[in-house]
N, CA, C and O atoms as a Tripos MOL2 file, in Angstrom:
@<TRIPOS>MOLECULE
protein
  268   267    67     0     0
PROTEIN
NO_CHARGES

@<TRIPOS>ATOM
      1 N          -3.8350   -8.8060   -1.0870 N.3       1 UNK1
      2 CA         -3.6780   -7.4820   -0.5400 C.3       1 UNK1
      3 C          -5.0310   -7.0300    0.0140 C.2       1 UNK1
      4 O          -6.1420   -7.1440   -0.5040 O.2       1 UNK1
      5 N          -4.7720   -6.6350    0.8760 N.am      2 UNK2
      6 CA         -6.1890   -6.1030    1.9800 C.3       2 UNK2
      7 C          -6.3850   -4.5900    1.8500 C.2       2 UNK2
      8 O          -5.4940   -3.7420    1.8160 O.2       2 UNK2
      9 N          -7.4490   -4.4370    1.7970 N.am      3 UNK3
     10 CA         -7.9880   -2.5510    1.8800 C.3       3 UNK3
     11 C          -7.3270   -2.0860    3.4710 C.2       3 UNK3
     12 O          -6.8200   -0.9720    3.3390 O.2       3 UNK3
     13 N          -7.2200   -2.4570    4.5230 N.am      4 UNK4
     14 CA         -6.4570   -2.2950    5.4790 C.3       4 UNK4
     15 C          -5.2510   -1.6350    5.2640 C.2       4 UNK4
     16 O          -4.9240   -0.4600    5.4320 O.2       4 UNK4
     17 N          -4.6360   -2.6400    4.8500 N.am      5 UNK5
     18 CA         -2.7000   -2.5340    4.4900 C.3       5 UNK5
     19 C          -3.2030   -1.3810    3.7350 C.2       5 UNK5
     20 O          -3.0500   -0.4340    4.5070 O.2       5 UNK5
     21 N          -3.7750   -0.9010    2.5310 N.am      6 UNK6
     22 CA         -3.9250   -0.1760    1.6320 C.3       6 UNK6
     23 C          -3.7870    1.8460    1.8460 C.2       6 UNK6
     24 O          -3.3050    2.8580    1.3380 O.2       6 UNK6
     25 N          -4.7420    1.2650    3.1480 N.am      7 UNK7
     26 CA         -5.7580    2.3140    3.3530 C.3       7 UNK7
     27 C          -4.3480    2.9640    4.5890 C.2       7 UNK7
     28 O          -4.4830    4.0400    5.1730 O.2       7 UNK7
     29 N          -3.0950    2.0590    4.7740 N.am      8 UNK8
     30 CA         -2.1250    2.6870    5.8860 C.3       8 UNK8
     31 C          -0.7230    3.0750    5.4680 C.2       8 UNK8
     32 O           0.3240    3.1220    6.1140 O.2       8 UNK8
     33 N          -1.1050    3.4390    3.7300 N.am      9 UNK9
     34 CA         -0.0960    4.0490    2.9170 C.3       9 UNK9
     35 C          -0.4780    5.3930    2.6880 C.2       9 UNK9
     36 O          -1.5770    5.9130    2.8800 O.2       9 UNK9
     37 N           0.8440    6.0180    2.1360 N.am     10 UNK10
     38 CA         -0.0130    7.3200    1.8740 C.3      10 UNK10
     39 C          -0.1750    7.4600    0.1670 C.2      10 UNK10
     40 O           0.3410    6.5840   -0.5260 O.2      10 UNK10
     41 N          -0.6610    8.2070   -0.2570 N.am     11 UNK11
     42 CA         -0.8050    8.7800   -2.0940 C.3      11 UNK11
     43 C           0.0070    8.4320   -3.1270 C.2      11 UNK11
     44 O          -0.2460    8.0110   -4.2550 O.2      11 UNK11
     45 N           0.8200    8.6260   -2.6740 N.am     12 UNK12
     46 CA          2.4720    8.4180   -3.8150 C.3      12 UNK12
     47 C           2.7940    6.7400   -3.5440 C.2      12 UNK12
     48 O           3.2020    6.0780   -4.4990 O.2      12 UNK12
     49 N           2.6350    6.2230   -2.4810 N.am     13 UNK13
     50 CA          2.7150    4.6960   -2.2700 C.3      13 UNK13
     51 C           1.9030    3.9410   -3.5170 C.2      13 UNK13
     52 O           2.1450    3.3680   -4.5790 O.2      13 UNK13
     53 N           0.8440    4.3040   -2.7250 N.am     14 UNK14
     54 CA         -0.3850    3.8670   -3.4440 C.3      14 UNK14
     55 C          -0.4780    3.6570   -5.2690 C.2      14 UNK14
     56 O          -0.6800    2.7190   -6.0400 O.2      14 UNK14
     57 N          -0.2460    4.8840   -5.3570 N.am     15 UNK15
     58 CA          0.0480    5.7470   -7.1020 C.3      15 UNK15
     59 C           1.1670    4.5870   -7.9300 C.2      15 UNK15
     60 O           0.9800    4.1610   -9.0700 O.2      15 UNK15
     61 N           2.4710    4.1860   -6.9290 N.am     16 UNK16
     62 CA          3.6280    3.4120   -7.5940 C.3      16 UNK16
     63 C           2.9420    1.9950   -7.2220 C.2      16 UNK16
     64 O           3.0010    1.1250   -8.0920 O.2      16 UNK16
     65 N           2.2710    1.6800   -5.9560 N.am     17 UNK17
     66 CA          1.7200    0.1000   -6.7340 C.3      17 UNK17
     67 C           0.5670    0.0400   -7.0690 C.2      17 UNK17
     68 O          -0.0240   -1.0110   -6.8190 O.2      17 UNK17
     69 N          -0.0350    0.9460   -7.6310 N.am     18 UNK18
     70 CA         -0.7550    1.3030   -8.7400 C.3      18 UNK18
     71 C          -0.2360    0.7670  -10.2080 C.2      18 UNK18
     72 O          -0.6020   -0.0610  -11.0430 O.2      18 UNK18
     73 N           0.7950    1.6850  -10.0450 N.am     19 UNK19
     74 CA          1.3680    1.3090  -11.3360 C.3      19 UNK19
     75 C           2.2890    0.3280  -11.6110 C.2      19 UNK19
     76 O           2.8850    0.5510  -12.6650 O.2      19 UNK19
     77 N           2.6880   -0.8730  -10.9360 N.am     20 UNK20
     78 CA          3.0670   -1.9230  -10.5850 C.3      20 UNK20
     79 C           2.0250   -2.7550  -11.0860 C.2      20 UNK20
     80 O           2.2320   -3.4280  -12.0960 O.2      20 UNK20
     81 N           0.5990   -2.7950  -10.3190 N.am     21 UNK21
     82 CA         -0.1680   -3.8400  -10.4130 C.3      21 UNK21
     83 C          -0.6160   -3.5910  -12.2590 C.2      21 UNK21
     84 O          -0.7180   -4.6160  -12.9320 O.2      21 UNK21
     85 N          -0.8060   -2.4860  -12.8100 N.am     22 UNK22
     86 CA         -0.9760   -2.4680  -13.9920 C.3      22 UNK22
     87 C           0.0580   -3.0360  -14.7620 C.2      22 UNK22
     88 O          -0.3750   -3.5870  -15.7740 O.2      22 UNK22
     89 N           1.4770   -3.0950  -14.6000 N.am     23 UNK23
     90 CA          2.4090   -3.7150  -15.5150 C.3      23 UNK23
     91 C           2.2190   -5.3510  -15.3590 C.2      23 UNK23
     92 O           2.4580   -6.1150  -16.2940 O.2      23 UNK23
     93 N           1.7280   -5.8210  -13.9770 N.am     24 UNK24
     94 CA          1.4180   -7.2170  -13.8040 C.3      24 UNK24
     95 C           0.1930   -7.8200  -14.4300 C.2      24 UNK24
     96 O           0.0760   -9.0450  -14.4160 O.2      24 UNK24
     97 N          -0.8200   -6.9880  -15.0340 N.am     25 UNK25
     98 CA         -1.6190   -6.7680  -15.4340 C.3      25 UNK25
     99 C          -1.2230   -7.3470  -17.1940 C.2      25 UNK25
    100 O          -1.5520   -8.3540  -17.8200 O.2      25 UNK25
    101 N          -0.4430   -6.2400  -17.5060 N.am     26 UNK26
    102 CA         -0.3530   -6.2140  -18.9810 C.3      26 UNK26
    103 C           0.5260   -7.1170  -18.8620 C.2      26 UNK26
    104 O           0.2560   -7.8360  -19.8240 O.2      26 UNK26
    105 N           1.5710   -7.6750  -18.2420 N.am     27 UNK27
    106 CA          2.2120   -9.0230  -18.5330 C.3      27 UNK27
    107 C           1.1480  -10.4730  -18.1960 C.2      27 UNK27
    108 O           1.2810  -11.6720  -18.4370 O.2      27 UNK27
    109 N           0.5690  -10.0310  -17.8360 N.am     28 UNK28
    110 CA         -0.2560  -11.3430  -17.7280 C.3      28 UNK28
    111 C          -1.5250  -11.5690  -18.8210 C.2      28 UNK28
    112 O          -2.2050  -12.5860  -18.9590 O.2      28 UNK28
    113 N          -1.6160  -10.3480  -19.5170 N.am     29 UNK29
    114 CA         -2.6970   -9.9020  -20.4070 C.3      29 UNK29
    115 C          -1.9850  -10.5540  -21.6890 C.2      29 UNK29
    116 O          -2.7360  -11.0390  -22.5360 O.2      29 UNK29
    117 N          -0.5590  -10.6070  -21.9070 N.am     30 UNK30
    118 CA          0.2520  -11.1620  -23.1220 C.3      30 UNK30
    119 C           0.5390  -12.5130  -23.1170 C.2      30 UNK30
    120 O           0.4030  -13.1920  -24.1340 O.2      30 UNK30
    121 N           1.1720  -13.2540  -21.3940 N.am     31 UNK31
    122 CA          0.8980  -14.5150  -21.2120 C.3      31 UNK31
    123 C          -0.7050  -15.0740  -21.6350 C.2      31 UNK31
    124 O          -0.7240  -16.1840  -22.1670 O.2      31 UNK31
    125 N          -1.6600  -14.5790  -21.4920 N.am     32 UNK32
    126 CA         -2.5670  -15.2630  -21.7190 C.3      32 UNK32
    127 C          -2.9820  -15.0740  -23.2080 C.2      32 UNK32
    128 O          -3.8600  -15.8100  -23.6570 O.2      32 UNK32
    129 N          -2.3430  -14.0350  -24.0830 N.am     33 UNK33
    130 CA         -2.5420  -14.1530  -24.9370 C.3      33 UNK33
    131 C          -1.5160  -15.1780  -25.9950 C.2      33 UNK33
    132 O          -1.9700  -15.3880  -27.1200 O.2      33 UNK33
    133 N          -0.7090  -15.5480  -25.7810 N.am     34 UNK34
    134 CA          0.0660  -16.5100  -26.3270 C.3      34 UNK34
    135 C          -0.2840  -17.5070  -25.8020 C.2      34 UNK34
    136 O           0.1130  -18.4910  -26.4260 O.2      34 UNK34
    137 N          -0.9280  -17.7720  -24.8170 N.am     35 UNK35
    138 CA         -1.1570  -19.3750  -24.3870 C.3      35 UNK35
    139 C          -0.7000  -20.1590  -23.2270 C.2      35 UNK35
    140 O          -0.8990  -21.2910  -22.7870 O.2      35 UNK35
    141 N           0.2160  -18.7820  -22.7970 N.am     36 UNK36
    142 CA          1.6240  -19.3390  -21.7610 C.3      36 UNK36
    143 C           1.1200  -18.6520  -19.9280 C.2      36 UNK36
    144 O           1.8800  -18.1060  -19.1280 O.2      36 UNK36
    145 N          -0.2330  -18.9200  -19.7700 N.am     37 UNK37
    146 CA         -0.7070  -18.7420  -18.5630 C.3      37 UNK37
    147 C          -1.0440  -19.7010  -18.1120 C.2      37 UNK37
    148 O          -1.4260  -20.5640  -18.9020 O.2      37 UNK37
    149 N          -1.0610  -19.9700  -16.8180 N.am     38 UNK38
    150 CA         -0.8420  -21.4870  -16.3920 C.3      38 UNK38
    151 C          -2.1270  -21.1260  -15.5230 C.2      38 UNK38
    152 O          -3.1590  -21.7830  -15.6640 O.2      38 UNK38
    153 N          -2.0470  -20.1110  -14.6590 N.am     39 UNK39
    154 CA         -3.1750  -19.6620  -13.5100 C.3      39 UNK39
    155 C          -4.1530  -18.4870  -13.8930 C.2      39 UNK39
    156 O          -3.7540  -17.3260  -13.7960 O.2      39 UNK39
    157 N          -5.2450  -18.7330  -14.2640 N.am     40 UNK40
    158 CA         -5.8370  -17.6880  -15.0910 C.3      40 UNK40
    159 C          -6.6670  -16.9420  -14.2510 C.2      40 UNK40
    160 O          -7.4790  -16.1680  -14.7570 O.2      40 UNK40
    161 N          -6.5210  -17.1410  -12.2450 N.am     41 UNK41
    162 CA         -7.2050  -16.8520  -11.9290 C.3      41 UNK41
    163 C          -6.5710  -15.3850  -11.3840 C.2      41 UNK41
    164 O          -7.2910  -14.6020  -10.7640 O.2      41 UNK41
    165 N          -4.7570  -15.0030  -11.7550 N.am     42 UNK42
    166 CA         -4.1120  -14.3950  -11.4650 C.3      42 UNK42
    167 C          -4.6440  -13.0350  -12.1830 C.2      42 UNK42
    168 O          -4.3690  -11.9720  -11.6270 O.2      42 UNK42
    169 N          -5.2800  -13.0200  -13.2080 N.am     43 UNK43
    170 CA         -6.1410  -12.0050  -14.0930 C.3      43 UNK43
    171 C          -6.8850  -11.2680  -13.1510 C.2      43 UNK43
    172 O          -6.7250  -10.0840  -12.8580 O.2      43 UNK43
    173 N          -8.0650  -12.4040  -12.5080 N.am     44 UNK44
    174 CA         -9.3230  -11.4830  -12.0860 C.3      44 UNK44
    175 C          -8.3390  -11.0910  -10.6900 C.2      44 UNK44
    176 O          -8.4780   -9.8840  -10.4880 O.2      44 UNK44
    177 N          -7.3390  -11.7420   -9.6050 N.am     45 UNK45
    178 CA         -6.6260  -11.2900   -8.6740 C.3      45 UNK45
    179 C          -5.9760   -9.7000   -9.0130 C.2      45 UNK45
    180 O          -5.9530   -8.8630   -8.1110 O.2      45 UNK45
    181 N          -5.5530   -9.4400  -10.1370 N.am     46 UNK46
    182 CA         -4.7460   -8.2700  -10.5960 C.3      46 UNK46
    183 C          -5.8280   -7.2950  -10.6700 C.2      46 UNK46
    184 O          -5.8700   -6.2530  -10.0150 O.2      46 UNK46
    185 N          -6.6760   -7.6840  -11.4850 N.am     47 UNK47
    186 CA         -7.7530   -6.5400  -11.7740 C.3      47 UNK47
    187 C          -8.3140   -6.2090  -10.0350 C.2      47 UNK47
    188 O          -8.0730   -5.1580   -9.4410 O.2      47 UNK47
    189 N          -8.8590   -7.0310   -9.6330 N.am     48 UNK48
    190 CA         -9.7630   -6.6460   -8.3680 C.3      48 UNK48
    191 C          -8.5670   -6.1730   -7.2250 C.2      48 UNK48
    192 O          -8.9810   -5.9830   -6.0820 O.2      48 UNK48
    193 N          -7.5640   -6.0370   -7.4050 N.am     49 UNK49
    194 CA         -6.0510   -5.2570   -6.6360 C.3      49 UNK49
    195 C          -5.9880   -3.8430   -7.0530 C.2      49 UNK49
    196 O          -5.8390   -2.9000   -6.2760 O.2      49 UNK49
    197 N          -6.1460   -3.7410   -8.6750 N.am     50 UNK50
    198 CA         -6.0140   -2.6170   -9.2410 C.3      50 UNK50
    199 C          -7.3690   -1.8940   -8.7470 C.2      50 UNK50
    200 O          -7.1440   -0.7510   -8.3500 O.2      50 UNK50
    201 N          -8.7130   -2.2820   -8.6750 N.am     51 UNK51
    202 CA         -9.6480   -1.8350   -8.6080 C.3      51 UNK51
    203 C          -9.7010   -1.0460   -7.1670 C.2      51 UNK51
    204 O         -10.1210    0.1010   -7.0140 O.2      51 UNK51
    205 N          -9.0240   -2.1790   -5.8260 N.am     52 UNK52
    206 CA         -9.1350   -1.6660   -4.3070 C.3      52 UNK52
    207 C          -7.8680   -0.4490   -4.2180 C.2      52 UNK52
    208 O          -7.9870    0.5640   -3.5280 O.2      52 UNK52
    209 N          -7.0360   -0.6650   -4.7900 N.am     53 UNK53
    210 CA         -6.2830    0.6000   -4.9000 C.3      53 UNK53
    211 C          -6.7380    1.5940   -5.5440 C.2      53 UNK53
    212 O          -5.9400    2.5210   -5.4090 O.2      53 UNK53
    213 N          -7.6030    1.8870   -6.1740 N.am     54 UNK54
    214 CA         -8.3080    3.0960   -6.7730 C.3      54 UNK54
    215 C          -8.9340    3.5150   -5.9450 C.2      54 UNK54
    216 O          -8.8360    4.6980   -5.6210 O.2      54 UNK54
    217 N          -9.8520    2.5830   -5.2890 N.am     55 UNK55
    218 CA        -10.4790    2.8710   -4.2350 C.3      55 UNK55
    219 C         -10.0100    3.5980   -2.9550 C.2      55 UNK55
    220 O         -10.3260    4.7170   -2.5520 O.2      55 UNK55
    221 N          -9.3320    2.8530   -2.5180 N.am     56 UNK56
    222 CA         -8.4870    3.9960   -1.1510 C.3      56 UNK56
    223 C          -8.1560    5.0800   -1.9330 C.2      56 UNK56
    224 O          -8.2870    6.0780   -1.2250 O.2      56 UNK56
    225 N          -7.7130    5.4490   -3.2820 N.am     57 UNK57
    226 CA         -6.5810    6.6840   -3.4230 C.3      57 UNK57
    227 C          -8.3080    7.4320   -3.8510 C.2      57 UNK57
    228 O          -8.4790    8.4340   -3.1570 O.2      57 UNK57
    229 N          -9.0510    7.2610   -4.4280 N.am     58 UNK58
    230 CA         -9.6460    8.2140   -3.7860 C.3      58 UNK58
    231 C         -10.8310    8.2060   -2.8430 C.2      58 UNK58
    232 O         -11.9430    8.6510   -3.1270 O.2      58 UNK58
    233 N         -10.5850    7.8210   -2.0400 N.am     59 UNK59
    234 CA        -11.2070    8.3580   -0.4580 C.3      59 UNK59
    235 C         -10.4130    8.7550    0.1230 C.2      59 UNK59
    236 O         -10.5920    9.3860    1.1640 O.2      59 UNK59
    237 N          -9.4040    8.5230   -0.3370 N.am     60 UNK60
    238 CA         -7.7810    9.6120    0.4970 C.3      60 UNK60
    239 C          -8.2600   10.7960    0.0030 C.2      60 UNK60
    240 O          -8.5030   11.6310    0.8740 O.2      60 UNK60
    241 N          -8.5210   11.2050   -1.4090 N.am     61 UNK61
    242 CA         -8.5270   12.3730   -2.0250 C.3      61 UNK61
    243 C          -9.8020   12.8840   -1.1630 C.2      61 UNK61
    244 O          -9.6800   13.9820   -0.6210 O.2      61 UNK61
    245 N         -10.8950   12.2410   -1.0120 N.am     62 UNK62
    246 CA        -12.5930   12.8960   -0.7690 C.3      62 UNK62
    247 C         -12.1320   13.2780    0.6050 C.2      62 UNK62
    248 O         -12.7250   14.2120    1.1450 O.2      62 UNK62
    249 N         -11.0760   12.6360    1.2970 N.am     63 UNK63
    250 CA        -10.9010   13.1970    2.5760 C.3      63 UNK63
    251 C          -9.8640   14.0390    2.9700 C.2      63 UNK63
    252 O          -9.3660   14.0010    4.0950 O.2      63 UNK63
    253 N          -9.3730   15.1340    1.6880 N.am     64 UNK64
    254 CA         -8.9330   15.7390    1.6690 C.3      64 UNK64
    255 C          -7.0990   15.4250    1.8970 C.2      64 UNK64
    256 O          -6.0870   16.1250    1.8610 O.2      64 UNK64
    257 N          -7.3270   14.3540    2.0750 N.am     65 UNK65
    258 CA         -5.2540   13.9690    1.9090 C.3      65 UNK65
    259 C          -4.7930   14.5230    0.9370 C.2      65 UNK65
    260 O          -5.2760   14.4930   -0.1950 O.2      65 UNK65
    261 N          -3.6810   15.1600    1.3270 N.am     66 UNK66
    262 CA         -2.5260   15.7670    0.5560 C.3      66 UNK66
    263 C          -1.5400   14.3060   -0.4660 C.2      66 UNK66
    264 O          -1.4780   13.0980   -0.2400 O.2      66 UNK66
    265 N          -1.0330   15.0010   -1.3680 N.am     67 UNK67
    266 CA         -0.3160   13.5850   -2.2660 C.3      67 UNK67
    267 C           1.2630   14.2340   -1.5980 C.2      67 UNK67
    268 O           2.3230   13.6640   -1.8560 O.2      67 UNK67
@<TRIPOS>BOND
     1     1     2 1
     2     2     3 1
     3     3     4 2
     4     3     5 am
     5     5     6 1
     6     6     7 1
     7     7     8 2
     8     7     9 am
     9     9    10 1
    10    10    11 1
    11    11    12 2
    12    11    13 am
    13    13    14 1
    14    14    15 1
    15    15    16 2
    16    15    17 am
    17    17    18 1
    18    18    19 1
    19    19    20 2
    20    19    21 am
    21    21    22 1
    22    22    23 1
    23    23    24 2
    24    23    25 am
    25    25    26 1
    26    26    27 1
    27    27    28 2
    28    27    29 am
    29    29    30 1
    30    30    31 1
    31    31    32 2
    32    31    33 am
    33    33    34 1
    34    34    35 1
    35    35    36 2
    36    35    37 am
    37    37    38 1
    38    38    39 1
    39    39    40 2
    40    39    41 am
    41    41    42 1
    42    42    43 1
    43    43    44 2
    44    43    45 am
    45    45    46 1
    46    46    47 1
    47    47    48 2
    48    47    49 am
    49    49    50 1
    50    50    51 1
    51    51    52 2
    52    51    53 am
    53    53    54 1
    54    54    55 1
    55    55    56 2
    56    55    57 am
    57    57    58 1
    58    58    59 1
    59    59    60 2
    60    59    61 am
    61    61    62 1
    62    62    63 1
    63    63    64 2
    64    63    65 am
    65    65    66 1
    66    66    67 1
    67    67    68 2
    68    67    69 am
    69    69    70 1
    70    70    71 1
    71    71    72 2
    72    71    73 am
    73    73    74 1
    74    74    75 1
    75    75    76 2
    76    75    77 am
    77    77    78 1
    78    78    79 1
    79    79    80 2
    80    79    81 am
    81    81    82 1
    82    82    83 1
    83    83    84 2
    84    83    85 am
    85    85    86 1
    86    86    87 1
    87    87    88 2
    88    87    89 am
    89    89    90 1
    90    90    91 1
    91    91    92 2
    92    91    93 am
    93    93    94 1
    94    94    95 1
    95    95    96 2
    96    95    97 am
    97    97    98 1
    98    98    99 1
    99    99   100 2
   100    99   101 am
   101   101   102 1
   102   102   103 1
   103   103   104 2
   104   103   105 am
   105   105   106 1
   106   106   107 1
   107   107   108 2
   108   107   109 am
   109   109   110 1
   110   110   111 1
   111   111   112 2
   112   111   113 am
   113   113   114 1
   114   114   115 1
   115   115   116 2
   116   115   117 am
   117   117   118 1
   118   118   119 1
   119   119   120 2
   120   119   121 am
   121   121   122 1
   122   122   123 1
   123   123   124 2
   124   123   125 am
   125   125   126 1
   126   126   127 1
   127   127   128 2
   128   127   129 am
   129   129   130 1
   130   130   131 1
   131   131   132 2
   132   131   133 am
   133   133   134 1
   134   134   135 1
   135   135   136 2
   136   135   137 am
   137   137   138 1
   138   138   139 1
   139   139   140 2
   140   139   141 am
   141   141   142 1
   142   142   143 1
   143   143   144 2
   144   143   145 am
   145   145   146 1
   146   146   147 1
   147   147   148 2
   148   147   149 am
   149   149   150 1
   150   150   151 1
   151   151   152 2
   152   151   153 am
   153   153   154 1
   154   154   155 1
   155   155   156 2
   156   155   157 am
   157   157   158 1
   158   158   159 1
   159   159   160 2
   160   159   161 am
   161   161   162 1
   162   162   163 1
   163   163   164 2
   164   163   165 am
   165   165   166 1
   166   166   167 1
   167   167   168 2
   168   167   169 am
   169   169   170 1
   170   170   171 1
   171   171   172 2
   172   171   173 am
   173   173   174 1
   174   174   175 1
   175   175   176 2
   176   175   177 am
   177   177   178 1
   178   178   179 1
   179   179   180 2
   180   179   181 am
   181   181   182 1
   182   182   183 1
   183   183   184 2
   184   183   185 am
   185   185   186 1
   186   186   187 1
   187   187   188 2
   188   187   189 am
   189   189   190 1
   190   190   191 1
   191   191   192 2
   192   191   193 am
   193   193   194 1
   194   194   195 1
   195   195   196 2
   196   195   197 am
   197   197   198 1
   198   198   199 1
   199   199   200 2
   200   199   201 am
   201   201   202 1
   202   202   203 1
   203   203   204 2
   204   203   205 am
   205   205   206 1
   206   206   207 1
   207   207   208 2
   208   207   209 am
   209   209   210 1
   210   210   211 1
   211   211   212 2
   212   211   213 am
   213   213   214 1
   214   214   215 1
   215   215   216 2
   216   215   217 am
   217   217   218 1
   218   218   219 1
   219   219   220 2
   220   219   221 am
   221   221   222 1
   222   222   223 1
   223   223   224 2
   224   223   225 am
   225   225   226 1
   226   226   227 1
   227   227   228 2
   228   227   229 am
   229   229   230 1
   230   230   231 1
   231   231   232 2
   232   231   233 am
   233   233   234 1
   234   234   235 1
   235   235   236 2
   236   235   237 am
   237   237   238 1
   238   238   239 1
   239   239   240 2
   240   239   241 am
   241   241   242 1
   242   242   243 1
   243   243   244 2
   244   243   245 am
   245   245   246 1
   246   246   247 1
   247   247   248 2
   248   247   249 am
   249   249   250 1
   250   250   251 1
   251   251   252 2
   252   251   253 am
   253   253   254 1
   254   254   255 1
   255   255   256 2
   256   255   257 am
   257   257   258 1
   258   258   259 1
   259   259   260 2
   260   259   261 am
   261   261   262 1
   262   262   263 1
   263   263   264 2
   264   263   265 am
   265   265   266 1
   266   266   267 1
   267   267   268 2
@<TRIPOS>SUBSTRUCTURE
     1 UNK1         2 RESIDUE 1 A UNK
     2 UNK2         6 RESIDUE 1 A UNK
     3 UNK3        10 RESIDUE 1 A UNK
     4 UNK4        14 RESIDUE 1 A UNK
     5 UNK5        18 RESIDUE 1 A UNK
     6 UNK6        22 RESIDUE 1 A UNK
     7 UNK7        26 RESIDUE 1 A UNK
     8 UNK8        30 RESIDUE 1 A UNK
     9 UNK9        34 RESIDUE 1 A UNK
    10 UNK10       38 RESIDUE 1 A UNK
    11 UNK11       42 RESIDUE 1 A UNK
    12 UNK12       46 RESIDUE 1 A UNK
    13 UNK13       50 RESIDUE 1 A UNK
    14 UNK14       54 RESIDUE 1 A UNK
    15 UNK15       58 RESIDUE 1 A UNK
    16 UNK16       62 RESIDUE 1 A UNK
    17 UNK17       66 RESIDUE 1 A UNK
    18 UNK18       70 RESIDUE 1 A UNK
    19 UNK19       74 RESIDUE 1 A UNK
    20 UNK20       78 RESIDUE 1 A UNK
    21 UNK21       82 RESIDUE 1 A UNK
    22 UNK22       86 RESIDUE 1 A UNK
    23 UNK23       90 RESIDUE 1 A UNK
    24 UNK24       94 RESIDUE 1 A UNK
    25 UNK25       98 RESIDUE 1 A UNK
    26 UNK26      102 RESIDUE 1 A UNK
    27 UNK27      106 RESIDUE 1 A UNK
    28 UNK28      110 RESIDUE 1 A UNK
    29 UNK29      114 RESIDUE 1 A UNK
    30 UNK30      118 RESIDUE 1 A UNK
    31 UNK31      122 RESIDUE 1 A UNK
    32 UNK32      126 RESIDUE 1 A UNK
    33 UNK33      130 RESIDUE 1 A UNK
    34 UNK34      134 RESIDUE 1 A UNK
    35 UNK35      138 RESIDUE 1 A UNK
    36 UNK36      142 RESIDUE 1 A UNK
    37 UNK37      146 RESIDUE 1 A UNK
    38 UNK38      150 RESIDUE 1 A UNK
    39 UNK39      154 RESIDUE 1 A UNK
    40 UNK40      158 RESIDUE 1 A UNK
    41 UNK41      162 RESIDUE 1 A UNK
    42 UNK42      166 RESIDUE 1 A UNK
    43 UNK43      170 RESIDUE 1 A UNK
    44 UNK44      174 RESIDUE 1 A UNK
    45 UNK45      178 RESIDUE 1 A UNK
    46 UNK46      182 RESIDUE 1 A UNK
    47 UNK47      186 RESIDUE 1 A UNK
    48 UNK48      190 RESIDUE 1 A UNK
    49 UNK49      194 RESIDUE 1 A UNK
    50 UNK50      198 RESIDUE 1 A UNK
    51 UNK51      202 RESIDUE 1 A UNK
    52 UNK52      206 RESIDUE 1 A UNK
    53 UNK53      210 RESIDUE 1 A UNK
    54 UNK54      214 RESIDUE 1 A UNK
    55 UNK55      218 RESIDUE 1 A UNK
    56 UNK56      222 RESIDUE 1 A UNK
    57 UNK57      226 RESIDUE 1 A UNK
    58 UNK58      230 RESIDUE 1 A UNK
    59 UNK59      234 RESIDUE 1 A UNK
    60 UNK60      238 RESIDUE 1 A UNK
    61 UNK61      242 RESIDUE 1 A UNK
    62 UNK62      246 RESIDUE 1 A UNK
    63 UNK63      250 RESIDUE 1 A UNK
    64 UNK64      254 RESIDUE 1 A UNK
    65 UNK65      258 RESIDUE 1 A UNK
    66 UNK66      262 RESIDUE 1 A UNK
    67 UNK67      266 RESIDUE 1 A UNK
């Protein structure tokens, strides 16, 4: 996922795969805790997704976008 695509959603988009990438997050946080992760590089992919979506939602906010 690209800051591009990101940055051409609006607030409430953003907010629900927000909270998407966090449930992919915590399911992959339990696969790896049982042992049953095959691609461990899908971790740092989730986190640094979750991280660029924080990012656009707020510079949406600093630039005054409405939610």
């Amino acid at each position: 996922m690209k800051a591009s695509e990101l940055r051409d959603k609006d607030i409430k988009a953003l907010e629900a795969e927000l909270l998407e990438k966090r449930k992919e997050q915590f399911n992959l946080r339990m696969q790896q805790a049982t042992g049953q992760l095959a691609r461990p590089d899908q971790m740092t992919r989730a986190r640094r997704d979750i991280a660029r979506i924080k990012t656009v939602i707020n510079e949406k906010i600093k630039a005054g976008e409405t939610a």
